[in-house]
C-alpha atoms as one frame of an Amber mdcrd trajectory, in Angstrom:
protein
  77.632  61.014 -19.613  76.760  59.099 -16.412  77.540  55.687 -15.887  75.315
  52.987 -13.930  76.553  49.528 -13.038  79.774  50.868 -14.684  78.243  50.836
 -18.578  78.113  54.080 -20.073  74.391  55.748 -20.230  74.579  55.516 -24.149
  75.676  51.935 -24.117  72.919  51.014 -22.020  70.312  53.083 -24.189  71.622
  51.621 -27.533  70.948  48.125 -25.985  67.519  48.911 -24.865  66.800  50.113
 -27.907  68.361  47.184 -29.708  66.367  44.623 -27.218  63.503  46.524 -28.370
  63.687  46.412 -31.880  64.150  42.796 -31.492  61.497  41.672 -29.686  59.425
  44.478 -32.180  60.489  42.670 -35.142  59.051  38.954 -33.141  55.853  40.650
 -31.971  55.118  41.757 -35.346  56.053  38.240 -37.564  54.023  36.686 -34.757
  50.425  39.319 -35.589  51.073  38.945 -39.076  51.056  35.170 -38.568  48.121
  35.589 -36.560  46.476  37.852 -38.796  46.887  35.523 -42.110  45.151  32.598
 -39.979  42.221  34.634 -39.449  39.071  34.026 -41.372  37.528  37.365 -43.431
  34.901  37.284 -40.781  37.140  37.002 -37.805  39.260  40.154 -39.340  36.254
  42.016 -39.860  35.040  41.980 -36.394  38.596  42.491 -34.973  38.565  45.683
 -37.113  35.360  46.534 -35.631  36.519  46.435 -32.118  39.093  48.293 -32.916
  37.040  51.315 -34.050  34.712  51.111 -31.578  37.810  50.937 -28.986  38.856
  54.106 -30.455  35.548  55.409 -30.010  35.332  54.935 -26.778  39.310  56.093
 -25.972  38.113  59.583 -28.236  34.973  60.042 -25.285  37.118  59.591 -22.490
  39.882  62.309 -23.974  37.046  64.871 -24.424  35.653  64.112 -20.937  39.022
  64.376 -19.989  39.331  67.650 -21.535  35.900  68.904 -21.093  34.256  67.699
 -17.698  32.018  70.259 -17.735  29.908  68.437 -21.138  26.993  66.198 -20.910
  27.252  62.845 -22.312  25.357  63.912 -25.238  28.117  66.731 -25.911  30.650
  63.782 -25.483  28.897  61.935 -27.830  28.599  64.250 -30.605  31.977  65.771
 -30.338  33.120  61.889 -30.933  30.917  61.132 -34.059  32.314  64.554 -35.488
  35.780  63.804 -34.451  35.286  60.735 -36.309  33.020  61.629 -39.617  35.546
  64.600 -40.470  38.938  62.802 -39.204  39.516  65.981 -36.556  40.994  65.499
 -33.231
């Protein structure tokens, strides 16, 4: 076990991980707040950006992967990624 500042490695890990949870448990009463104050309309285009965010993180993984495809390749391996839930 090493020590830094004197506190045990595993001390300081369990209080990360404690401070953590915590401020977790906040962020999460705070965007279900957040999310119950939202009109239908406002929830349905938040869920829309989200898809279309994960669209476009899904391209830049298979460019990532595949530099060598064209944009239409990109494009196609996203749509099928997404119609049959593959990775």
């Amino acid at each position: 076990m090493t020590r830094s500042m004197g506190i045990p490695f595993d001390a300081q890990f369990s209080e990360r991980v404690r401070w953590s949870s915590v401020r977790h448990m906040e962020a999460h009463d705070e965007y279900i707040r957040i999310l119950r104050a939202m009109t239908p309309e406002q929830k349905l285009r938040a869920t829309s950006n989200l898809y279309w965010a994960a669209r476009d993180l899904k391209a830049a993984w298979f460019r990532s992967q595949h530099p060598e495809w064209s944009e239409e390749q990109v494009q196609k391996a996203v749509r099928d990624a997404f119609l049959y839930a593959r990775d």
